[in-house]
mmCIF file of the N, C-alpha and C atoms, coordinates in Angstrom:
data_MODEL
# 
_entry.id   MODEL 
# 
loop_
_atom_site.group_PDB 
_atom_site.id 
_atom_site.type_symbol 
_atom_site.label_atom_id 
_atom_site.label_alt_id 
_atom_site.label_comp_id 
_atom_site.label_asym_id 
_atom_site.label_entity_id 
_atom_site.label_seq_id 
_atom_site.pdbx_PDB_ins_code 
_atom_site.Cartn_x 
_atom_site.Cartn_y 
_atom_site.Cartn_z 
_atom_site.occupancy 
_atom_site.B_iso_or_equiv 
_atom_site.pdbx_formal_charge 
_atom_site.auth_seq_id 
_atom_site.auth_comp_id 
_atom_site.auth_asym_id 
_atom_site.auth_atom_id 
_atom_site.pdbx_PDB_model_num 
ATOM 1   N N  . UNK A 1 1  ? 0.858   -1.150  0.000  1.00 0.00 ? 1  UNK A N  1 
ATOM 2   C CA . UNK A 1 1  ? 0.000   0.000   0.000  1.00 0.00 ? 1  UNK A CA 1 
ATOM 3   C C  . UNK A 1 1  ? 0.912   1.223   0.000  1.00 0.00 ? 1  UNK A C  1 
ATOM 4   N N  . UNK A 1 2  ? 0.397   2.248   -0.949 1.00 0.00 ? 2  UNK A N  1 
ATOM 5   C CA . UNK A 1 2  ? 1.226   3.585   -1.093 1.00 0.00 ? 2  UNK A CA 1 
ATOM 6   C C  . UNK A 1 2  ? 0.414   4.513   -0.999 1.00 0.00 ? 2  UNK A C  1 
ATOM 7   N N  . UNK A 1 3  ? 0.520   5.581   0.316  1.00 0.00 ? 3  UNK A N  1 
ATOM 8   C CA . UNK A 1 3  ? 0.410   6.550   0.751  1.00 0.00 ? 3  UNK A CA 1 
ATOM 9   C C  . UNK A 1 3  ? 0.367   7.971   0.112  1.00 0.00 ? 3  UNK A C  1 
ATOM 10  N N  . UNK A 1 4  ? -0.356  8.592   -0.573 1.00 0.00 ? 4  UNK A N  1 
ATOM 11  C CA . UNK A 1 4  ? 0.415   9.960   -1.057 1.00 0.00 ? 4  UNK A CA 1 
ATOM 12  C C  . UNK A 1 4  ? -0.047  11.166  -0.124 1.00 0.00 ? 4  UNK A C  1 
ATOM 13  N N  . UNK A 1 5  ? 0.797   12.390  -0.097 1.00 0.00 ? 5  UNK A N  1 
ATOM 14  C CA . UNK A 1 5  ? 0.017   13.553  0.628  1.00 0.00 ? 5  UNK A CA 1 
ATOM 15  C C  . UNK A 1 5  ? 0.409   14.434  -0.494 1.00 0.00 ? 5  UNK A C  1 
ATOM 16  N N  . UNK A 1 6  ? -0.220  15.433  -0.898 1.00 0.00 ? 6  UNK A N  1 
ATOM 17  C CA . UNK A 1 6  ? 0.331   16.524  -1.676 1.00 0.00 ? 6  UNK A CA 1 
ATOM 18  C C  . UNK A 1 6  ? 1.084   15.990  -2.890 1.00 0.00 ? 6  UNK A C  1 
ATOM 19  N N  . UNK A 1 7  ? 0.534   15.077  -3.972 1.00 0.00 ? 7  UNK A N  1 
ATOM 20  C CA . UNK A 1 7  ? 1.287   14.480  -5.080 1.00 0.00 ? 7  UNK A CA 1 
ATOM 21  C C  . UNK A 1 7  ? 2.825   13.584  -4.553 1.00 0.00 ? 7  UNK A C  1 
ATOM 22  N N  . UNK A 1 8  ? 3.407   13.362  -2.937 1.00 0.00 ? 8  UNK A N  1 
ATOM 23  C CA . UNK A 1 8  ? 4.340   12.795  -3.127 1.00 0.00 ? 8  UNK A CA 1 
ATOM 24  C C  . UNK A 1 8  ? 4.126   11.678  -2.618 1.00 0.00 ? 8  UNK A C  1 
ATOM 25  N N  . UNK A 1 9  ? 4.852   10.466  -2.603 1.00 0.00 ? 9  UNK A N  1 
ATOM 26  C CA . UNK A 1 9  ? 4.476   9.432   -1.860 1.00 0.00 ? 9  UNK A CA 1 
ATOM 27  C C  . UNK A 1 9  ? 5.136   9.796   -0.364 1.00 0.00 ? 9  UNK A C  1 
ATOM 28  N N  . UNK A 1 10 ? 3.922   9.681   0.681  1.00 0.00 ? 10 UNK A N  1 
ATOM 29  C CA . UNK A 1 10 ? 4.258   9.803   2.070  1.00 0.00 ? 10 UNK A CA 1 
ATOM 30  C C  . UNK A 1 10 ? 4.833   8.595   2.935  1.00 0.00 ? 10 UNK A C  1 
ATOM 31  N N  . UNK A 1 11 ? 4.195   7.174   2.224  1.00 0.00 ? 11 UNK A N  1 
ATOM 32  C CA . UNK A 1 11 ? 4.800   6.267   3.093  1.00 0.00 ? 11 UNK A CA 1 
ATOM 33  C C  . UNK A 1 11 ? 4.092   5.024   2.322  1.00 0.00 ? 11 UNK A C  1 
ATOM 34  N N  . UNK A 1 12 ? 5.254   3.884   2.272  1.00 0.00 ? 12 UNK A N  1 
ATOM 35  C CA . UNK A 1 12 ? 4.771   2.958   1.380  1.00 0.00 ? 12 UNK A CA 1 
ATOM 36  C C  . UNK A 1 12 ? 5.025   1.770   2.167  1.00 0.00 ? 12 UNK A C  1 
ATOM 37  N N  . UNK A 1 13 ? 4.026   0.690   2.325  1.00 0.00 ? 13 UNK A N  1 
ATOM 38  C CA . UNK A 1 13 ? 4.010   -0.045  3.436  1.00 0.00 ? 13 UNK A CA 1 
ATOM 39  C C  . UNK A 1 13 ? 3.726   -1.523  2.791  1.00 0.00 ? 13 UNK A C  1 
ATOM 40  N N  . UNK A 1 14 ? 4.518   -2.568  3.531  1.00 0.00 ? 14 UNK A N  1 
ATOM 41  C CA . UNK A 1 14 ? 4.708   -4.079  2.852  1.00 0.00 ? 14 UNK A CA 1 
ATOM 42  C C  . UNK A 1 14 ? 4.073   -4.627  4.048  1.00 0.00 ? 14 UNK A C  1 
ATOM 43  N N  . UNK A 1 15 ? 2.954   -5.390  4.292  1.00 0.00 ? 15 UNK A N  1 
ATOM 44  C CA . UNK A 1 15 ? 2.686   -5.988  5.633  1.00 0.00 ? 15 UNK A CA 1 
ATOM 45  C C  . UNK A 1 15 ? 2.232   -7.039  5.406  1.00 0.00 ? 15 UNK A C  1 
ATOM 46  N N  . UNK A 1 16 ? 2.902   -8.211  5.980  1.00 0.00 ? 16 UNK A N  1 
ATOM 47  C CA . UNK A 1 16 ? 2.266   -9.897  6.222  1.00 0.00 ? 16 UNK A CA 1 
ATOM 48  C C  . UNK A 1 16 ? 1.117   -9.682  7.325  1.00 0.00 ? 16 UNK A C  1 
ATOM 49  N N  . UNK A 1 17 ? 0.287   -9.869  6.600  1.00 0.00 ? 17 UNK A N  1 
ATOM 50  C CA . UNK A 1 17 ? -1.363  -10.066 6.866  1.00 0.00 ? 17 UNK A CA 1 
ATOM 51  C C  . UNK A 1 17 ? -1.872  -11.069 7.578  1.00 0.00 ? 17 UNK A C  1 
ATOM 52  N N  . UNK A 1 18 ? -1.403  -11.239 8.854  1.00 0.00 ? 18 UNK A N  1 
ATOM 53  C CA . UNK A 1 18 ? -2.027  -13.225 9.163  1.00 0.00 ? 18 UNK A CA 1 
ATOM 54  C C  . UNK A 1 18 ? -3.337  -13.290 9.937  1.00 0.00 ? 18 UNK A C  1 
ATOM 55  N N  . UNK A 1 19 ? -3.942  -12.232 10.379 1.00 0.00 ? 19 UNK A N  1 
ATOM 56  C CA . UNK A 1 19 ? -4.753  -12.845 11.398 1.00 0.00 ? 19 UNK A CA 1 
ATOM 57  C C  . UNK A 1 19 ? -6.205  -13.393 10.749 1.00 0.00 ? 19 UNK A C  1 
ATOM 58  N N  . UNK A 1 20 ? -5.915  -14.344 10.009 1.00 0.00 ? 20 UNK A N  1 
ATOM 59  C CA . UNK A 1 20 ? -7.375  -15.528 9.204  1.00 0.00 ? 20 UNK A CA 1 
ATOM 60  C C  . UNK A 1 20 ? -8.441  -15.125 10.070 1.00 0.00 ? 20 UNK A C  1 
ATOM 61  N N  . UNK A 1 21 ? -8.826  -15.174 11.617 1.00 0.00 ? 21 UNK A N  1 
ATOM 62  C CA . UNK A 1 21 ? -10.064 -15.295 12.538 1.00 0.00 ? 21 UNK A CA 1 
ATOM 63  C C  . UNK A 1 21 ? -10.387 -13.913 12.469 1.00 0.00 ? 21 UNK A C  1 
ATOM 64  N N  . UNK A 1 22 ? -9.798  -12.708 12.140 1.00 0.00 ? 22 UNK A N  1 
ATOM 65  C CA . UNK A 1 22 ? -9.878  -11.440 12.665 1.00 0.00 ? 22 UNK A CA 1 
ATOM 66  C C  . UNK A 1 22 ? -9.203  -10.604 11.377 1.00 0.00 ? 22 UNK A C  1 
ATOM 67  N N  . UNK A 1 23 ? -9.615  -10.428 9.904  1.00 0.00 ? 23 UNK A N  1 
ATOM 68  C CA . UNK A 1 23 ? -9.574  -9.741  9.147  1.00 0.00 ? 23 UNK A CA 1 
ATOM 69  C C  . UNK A 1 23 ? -9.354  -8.093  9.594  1.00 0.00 ? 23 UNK A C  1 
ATOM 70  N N  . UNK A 1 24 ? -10.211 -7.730  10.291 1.00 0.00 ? 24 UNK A N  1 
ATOM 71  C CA . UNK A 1 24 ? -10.350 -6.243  10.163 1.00 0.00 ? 24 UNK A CA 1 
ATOM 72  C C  . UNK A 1 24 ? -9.063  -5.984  11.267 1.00 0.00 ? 24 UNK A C  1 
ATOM 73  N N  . UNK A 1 25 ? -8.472  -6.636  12.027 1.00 0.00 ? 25 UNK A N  1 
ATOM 74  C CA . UNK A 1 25 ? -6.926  -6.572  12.808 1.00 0.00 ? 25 UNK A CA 1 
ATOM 75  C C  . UNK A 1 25 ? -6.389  -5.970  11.474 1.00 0.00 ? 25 UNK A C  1 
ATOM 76  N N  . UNK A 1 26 ? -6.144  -7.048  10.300 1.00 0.00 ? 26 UNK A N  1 
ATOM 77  C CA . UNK A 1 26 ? -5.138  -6.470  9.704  1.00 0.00 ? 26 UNK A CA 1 
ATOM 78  C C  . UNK A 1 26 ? -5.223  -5.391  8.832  1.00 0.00 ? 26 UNK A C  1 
ATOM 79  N N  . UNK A 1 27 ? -6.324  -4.999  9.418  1.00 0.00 ? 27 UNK A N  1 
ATOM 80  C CA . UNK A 1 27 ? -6.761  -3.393  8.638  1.00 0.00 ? 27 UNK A CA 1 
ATOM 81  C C  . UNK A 1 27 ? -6.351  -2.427  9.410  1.00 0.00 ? 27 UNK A C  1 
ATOM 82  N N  . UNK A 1 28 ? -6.357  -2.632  10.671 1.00 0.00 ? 28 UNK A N  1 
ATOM 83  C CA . UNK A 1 28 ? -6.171  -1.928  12.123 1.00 0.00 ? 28 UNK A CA 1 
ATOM 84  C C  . UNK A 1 28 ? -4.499  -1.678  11.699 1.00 0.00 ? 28 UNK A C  1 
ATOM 85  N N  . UNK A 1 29 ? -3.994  -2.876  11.581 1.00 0.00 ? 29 UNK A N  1 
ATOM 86  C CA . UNK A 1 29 ? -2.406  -2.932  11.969 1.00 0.00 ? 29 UNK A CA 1 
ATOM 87  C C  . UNK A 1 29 ? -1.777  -2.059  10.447 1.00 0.00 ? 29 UNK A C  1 
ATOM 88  N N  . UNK A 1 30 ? -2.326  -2.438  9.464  1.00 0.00 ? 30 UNK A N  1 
ATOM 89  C CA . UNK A 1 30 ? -1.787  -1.572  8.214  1.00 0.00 ? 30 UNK A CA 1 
ATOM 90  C C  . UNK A 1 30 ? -2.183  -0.082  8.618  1.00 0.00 ? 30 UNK A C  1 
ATOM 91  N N  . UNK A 1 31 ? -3.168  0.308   8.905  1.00 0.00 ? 31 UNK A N  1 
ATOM 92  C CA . UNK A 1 31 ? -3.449  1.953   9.550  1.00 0.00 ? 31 UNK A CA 1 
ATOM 93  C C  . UNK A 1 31 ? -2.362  2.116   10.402 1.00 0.00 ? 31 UNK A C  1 
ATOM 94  N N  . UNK A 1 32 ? -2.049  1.613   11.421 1.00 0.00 ? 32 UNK A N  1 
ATOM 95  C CA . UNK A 1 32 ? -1.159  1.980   12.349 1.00 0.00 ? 32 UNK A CA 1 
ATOM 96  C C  . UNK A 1 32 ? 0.233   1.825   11.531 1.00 0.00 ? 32 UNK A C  1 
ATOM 97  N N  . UNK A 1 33 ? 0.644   1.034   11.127 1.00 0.00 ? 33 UNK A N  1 
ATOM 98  C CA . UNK A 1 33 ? 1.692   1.052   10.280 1.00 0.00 ? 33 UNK A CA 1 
ATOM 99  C C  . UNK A 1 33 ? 1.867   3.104   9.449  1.00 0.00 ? 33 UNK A C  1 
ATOM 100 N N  . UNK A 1 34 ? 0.329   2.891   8.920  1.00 0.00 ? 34 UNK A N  1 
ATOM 101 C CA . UNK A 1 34 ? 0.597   4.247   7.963  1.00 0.00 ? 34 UNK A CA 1 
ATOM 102 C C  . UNK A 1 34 ? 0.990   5.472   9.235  1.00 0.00 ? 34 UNK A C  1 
ATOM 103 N N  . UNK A 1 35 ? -0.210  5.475   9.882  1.00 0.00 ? 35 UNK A N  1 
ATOM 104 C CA . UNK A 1 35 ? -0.188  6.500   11.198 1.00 0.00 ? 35 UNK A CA 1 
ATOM 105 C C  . UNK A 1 35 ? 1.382   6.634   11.036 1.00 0.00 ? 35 UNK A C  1 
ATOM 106 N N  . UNK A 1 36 ? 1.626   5.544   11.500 1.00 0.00 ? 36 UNK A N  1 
ATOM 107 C CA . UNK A 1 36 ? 3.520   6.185   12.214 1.00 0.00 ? 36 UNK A CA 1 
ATOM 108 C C  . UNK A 1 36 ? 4.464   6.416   11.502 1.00 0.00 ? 36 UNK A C  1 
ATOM 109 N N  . UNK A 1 37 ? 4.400   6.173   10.010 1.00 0.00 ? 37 UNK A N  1 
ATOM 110 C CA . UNK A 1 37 ? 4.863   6.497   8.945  1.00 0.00 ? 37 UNK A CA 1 
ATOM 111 C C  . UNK A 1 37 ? 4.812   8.011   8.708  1.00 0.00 ? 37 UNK A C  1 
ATOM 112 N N  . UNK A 1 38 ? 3.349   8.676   8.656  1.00 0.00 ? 38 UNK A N  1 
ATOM 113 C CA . UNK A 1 38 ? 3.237   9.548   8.332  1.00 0.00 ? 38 UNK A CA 1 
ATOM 114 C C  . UNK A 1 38 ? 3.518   11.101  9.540  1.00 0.00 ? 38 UNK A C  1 
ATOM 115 N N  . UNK A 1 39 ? 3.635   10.350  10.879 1.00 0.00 ? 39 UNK A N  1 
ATOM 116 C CA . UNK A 1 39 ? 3.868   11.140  12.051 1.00 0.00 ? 39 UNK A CA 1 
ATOM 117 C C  . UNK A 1 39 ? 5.342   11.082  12.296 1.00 0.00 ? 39 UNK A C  1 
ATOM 118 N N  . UNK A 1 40 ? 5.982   10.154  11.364 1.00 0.00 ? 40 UNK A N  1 
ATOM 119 C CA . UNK A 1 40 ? 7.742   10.275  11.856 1.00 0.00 ? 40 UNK A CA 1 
ATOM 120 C C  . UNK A 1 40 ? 8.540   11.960  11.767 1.00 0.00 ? 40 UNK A C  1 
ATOM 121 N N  . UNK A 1 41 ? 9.135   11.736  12.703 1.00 0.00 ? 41 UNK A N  1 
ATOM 122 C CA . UNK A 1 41 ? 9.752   13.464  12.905 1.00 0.00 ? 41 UNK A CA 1 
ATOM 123 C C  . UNK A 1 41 ? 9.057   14.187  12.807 1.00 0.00 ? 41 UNK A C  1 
ATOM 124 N N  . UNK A 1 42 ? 7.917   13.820  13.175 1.00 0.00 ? 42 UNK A N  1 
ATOM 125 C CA . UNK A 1 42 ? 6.757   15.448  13.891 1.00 0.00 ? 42 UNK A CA 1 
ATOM 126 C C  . UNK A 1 42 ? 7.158   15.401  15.332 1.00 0.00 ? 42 UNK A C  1 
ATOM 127 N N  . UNK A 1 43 ? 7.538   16.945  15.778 1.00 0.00 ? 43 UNK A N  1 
ATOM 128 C CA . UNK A 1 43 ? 7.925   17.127  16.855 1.00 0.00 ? 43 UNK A CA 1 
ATOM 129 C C  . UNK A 1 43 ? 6.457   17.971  17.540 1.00 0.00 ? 43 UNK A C  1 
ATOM 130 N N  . UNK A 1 44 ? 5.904   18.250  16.991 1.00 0.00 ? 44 UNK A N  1 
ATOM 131 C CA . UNK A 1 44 ? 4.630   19.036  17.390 1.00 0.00 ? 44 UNK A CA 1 
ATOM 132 C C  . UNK A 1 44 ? 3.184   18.419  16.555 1.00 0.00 ? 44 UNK A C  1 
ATOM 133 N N  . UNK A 1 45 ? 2.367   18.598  16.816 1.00 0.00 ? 45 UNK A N  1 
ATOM 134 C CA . UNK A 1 45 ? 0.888   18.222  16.114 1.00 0.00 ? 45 UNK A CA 1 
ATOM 135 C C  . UNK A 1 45 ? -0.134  19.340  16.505 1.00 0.00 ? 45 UNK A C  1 
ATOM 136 N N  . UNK A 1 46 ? -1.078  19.813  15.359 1.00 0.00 ? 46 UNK A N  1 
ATOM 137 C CA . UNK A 1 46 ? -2.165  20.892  15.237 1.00 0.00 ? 46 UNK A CA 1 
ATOM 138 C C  . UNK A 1 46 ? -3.174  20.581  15.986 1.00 0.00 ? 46 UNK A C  1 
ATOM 139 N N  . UNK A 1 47 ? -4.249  20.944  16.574 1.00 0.00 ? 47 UNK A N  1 
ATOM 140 C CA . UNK A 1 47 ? -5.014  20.477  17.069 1.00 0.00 ? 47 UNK A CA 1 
ATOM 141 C C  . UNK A 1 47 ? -6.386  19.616  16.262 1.00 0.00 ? 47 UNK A C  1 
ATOM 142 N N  . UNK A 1 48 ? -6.508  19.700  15.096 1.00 0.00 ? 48 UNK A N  1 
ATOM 143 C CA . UNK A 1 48 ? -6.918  18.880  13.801 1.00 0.00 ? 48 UNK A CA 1 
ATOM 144 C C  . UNK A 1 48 ? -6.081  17.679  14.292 1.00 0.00 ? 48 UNK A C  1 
ATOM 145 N N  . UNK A 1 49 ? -4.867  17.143  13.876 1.00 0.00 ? 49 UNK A N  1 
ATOM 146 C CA . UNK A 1 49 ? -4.064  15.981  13.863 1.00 0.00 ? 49 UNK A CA 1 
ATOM 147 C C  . UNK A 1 49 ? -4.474  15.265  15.166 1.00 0.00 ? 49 UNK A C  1 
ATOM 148 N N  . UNK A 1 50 ? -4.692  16.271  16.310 1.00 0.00 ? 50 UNK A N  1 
ATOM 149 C CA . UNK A 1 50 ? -4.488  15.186  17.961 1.00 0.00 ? 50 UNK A CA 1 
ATOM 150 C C  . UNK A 1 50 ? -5.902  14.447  17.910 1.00 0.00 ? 50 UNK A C  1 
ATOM 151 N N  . UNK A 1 51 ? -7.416  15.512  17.576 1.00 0.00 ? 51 UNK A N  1 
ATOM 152 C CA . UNK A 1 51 ? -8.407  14.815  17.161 1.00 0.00 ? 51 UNK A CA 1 
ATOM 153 C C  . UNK A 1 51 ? -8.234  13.806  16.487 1.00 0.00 ? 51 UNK A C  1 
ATOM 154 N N  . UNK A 1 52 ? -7.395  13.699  15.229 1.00 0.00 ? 52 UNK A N  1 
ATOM 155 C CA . UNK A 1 52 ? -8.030  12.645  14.009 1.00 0.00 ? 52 UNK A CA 1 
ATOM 156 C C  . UNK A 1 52 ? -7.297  11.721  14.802 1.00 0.00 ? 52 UNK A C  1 
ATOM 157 N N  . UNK A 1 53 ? -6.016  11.347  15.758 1.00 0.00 ? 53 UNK A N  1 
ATOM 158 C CA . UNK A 1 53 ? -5.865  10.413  16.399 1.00 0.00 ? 53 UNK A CA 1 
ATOM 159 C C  . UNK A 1 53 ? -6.303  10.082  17.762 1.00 0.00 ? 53 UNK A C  1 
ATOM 160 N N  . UNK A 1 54 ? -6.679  10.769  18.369 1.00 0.00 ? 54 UNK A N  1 
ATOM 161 C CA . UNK A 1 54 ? -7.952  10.407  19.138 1.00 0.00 ? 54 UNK A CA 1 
ATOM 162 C C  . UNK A 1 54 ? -8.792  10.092  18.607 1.00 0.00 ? 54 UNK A C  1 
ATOM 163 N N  . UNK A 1 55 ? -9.801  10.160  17.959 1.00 0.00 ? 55 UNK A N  1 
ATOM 164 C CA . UNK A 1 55 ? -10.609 9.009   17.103 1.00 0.00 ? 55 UNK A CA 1 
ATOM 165 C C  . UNK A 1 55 ? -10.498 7.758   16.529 1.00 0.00 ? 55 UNK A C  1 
ATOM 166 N N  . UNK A 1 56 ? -8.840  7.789   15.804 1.00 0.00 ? 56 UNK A N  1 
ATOM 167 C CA . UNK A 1 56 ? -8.453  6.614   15.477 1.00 0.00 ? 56 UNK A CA 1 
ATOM 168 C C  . UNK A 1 56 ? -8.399  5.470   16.855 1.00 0.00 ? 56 UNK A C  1 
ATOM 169 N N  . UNK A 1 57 ? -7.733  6.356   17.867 1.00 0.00 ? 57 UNK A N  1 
ATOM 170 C CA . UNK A 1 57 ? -7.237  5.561   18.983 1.00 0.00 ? 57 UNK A CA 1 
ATOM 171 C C  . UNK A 1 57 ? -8.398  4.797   19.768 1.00 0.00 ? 57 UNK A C  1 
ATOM 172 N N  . UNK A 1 58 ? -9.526  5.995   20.198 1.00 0.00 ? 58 UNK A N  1 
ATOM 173 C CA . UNK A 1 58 ? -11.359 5.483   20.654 1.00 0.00 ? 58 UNK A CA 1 
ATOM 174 C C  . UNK A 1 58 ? -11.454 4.251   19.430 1.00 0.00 ? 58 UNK A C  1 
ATOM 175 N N  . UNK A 1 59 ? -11.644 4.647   18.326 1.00 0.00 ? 59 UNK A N  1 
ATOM 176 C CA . UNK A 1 59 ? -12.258 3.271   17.725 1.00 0.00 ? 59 UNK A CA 1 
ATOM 177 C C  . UNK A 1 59 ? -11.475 2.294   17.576 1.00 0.00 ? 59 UNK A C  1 
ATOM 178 N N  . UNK A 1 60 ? -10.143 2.254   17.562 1.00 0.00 ? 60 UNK A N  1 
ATOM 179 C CA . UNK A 1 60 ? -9.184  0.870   17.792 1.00 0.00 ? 60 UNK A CA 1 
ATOM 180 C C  . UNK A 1 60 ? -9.974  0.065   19.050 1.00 0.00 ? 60 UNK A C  1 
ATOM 181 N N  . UNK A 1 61 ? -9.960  0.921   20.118 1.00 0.00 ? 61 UNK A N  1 
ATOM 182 C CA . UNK A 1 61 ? -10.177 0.411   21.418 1.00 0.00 ? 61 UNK A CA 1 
ATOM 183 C C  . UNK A 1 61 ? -11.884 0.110   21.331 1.00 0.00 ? 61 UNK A C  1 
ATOM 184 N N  . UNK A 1 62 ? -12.431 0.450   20.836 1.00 0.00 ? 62 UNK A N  1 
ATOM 185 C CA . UNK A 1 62 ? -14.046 0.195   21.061 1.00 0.00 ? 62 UNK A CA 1 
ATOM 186 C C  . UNK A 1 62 ? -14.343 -1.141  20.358 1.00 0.00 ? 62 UNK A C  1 
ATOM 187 N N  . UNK A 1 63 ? -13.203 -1.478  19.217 1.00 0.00 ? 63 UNK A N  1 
ATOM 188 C CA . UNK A 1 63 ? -13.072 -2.547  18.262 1.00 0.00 ? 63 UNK A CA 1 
ATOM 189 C C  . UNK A 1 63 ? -12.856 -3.482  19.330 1.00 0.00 ? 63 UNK A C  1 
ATOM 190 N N  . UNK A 1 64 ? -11.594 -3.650  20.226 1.00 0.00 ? 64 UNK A N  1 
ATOM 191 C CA . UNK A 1 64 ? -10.656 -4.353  20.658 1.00 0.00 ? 64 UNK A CA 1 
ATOM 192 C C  . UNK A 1 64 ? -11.601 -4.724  21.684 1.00 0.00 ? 64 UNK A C  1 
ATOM 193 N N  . UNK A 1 65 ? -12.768 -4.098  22.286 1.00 0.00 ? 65 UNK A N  1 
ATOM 194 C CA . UNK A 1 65 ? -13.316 -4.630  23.101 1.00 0.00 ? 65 UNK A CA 1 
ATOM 195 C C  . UNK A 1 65 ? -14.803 -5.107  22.767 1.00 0.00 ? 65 UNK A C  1 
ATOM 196 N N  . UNK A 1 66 ? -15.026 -4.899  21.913 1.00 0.00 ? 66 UNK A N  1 
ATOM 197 C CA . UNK A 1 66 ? -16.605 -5.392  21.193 1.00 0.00 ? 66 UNK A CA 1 
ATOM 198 C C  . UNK A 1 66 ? -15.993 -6.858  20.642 1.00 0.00 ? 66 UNK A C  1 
ATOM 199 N N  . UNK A 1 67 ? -14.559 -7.086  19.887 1.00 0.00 ? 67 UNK A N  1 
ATOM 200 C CA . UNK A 1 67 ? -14.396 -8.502  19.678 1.00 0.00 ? 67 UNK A CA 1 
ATOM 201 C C  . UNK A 1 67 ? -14.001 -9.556  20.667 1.00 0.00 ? 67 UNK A C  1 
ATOM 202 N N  . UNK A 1 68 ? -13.460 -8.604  21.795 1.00 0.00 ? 68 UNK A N  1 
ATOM 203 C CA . UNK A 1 68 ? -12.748 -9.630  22.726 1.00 0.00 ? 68 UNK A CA 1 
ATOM 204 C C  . UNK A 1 68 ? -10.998 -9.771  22.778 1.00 0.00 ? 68 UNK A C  1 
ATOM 205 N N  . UNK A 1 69 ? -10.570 -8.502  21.490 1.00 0.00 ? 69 UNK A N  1 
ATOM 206 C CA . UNK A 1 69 ? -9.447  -8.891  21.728 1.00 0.00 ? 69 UNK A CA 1 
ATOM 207 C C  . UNK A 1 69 ? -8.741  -7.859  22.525 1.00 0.00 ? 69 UNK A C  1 
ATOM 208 N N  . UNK A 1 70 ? -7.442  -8.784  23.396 1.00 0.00 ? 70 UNK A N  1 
ATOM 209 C CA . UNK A 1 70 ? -7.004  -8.115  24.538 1.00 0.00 ? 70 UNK A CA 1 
ATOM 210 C C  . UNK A 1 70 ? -5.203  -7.873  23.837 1.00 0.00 ? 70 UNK A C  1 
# 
């Protein structure tokens, strides 16, 4: 999967996919992959950015506990 922001590529990501019982994990784990890709050497964040990962972070966790996984 390749990332662009502003016409360049931001972050291009290779991920072994295993979890067969739990598909949407490896949807979770490729996002997080991008997330930290795209936050490397940010020393500061806007208050736009802290929201959109607070949201990401609430629905990881609302996931993680509606399936059971710990």
């Amino acid at each position: 999967m390749t990332l662009h922001s502003e016409g360049q590529t931001a972050v291009s990501i290779e991920k072994n996919t295993a979890h067969s019982r739990n598909p949407l994990l490896d949807k979770l784990e490729i996002i997080a992959e991008a997330i930290g890709g795209l936050l490397e050497g940010k020393s500061s964040f806007s208050q736009s950015e802290l929201r959109s990962l607070a949201h990401i972070r609430q629905m990881t966790r609302m996931h993680k506990t509606k399936s059971g996984e710990q």
